[in-house]
Structures are given as structure tokens and as C-alpha cells.
C-alpha positions as CSV (number, residue, x, y, z in Angstrom):
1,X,94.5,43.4,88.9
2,X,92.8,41.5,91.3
3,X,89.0,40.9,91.9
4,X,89.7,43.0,95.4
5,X,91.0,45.8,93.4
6,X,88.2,45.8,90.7
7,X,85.2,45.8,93.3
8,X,87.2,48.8,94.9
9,X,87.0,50.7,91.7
10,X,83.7,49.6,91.0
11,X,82.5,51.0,94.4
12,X,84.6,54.3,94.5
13,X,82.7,54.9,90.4
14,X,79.3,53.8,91.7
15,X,80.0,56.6,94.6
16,X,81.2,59.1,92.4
17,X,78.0,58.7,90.2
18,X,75.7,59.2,93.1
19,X,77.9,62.1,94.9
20,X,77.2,63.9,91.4
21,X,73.4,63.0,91.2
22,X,73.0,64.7,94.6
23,X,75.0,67.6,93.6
24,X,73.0,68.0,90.9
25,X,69.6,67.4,92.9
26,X,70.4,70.3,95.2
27,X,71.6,72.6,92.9
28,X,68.9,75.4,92.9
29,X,70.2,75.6,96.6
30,X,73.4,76.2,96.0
31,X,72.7,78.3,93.6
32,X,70.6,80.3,95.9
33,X,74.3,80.4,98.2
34,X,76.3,81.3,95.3
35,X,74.0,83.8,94.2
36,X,73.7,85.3,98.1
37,X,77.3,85.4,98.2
38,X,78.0,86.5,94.4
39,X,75.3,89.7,95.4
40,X,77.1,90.3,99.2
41,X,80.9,90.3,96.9
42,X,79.2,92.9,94.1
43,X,78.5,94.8,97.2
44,X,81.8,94.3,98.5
45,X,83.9,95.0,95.7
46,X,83.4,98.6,95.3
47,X,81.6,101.0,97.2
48,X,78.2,102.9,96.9
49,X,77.2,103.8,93.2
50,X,78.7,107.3,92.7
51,X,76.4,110.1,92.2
52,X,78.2,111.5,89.1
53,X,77.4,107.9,87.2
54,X,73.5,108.7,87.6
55,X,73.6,110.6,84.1
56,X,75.2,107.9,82.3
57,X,72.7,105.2,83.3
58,X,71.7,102.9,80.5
59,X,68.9,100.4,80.5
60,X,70.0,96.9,78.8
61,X,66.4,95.5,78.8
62,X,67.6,92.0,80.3
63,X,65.7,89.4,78.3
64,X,63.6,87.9,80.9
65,X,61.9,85.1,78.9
66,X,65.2,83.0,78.4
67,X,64.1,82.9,82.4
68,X,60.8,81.2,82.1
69,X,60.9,78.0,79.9
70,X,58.7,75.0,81.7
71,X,61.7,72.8,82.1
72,X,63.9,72.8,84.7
73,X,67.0,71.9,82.7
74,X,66.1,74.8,80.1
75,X,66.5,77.6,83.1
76,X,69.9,75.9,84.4
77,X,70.8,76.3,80.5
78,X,70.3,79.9,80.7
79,X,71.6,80.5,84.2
80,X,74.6,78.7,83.1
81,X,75.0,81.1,79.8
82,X,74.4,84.0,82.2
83,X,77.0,83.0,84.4
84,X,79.6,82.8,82.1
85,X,79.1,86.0,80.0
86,X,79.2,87.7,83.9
87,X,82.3,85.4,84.5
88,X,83.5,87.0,80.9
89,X,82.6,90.6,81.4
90,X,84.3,90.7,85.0
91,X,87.5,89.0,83.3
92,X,88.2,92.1,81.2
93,X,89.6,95.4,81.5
94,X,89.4,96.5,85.2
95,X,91.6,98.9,86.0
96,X,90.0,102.0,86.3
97,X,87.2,100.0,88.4
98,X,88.9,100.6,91.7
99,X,87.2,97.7,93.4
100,X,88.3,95.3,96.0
101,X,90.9,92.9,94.4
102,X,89.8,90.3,96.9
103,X,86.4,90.5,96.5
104,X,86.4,90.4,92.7
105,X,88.7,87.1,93.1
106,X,86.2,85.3,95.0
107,X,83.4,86.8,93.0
108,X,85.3,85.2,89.9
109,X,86.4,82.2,91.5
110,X,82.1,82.0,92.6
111,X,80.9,82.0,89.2
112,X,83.5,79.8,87.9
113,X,82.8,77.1,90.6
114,X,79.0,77.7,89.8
115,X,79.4,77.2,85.9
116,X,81.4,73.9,86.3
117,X,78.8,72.5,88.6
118,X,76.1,73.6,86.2
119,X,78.0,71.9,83.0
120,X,78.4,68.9,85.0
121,X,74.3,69.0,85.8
122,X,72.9,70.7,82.4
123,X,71.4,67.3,80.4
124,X,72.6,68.8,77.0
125,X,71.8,65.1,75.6
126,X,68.6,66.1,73.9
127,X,67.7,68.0,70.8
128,X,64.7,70.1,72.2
129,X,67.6,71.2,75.2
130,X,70.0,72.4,72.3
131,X,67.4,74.1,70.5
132,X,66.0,76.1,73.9
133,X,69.9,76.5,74.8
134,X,70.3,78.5,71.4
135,X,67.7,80.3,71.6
136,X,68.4,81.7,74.7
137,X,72.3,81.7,73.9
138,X,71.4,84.1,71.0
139,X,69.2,86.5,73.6
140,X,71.5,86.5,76.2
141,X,74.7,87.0,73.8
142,X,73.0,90.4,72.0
143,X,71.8,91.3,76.0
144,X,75.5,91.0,77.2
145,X,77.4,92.5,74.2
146,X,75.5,95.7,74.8
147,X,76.9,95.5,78.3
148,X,80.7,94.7,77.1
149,X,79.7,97.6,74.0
150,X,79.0,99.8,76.8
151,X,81.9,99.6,78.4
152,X,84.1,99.5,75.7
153,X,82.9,102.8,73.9
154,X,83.3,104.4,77.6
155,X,87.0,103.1,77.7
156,X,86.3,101.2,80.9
157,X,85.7,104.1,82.8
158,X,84.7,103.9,86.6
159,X,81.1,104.4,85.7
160,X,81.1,102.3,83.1
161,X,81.9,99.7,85.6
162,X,79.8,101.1,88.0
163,X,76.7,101.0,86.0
164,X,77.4,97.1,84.7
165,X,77.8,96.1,88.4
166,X,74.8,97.2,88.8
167,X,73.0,95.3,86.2
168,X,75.4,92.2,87.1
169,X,73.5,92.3,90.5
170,X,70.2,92.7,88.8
171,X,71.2,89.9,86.4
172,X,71.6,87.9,89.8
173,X,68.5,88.9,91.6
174,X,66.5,87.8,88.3
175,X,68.4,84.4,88.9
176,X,67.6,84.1,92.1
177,X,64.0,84.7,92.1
178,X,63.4,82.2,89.2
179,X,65.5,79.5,91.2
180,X,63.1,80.5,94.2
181,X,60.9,78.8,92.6
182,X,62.1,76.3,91.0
């Protein structure tokens, strides 16, 4: 290779690590979009919460401190776990959910863009990182197995689904109001 062809690739990898630091600079923004969008889709995909699903309500007591650690990189940690058990939950049994097919893709399609970007930003490099990301890992797994529990002892019922879009979009709204002020 010549020296033409090595400056070339030395510029277009230089490029690439800036393009990615800026990504990662502006991220609580666009997590702010995804998060606008991901709460207009939830709204989108199925239709006002049916009256006969009132009864069945559950609290899941959302564990709210995984939101609050000092460091910036600690929230994205947590955001980035929450993101991925939604992604997980709304990968599952949906049949009887009777929601928009479209709007569930790019709801899906959302998240998983979101996580990528957040695993690309996440600095998982350090031990006191790991340590916050299990913690939090260990809350937010026993939060959303009660969720996928849920669902599962109700057979996936319309309700069911009803009630953990609901909490989905309260999962969201959390996310958003901590990245508000981040």
C-alpha cells in the first residue's frame, strides 16, 4: 500500500473516532428524541387503555434509585439495561395484544438503535462502572421479571399487555425526566 493510501485510512479512522465522540456527546438529546418518539409509538400501537383492564392493575414499584447515581455514565448504564429488557418484553408473545404491527416495528427498531448507540457510549472500562452496572442490572432484572411474570401467568392476555404498555411508557417518562437533567 502506498503512503497515499495509508494517510487516507488514517484520516477516514481519525474521522470515525470523532463522528463517535460527538455521537456520544449529544446522546442525552437523542435520547430525549427516541424517548419522544418511543412514548408517541406506545401511544400509537394500540388504542386507549380499556376500561375492563382497570381491575387488573398491578403496581411494579419501578426502582427509581438505579436512576439517580452521580455519574453520568452510571445513568446511561441503567438506561441502557432498561432499554433492553423493554426491547426484550416487547419481543415476546404478542398476539393477543392487537396493536399496530407498524408501530410496534418502529417502536422495536427505536430501542434497538438506542441500545447500540448506548453500548457504543457506555465507558464499561472501569471497575466502580461494573460494580454500579450490577447493581442496578440486579434491580432492574427482579423489576422487569415481575412485568414478564405478569404477563406470563395472565397468558398474554390483552390486558396483560395493556397494563405493561402502560408501565413501559412510565419506564420511559422516568428516563426522560432524569436525562432532562442530565
Amino acid at each position: 500500500m502506498n503512503t497515499f493510501g495509508l494517510i487516507q485510512i488514517g484520516l477516514l479512522l481519525s474521522c470515525t473516532t470523532i463522528i463517535s465522540s460527538l455521537q456520544c456527546n449529544h446522546l442525552p438529546l437523542q435520547q430525549r428524541k427516541v424517548i419522544e418518539n418511543s412514548l408517541r409509538l406506545l401511544d400509537k400501537m394500540g388504542k386507549k387503555f380499556p376500561l375492563q383492564c382497570l381491575r387488573e392493575k398491578m403496581s411494579f414499584k419501578f426502582p427509581t434509585q438505579v436512576l439517580q447515581p452521580r455519574q453520568k455514565e452510571t445513568v446511561g448504564v441503567a438506561i441502557e439495561e432498561i432499554f433492553q429488557h423493554i426491547f426484550y418484553i416487547f419481543s415476546k408473545n404478542l398476539t393477543l395484544a392487537a396493536w399496530d404491527g407498524t408501530a410496534l416495528d418502529e417502536f422495536q427498531n427505536g430501542l434497538y438503535l438506542q441500545i447500540e448507540q448506548l453500548e457504543a457510549c457506555v465507558i464499561k472500562k472501569h471497575n466502580h462502572y461494573r460494580r454500579s452496572k450490577e447493581a442496578s442490572r440486579l434491580k432492574l432484572k427482579k423489576y422487569f421479571q415481575k412485568i414478564d411474570c405478569f404477563l406470563k401467568d395472565k397468558q398474554h392476555d390483552l390486558c396483560s399487555w395493556e397494563i405493561s404498555r402502560a408501565e413501559m411508557r412510565r419506564c420511559l417518562q422516568l428516563i426522560d425526566k432524569v436525562t432532562r437533567k442530565l
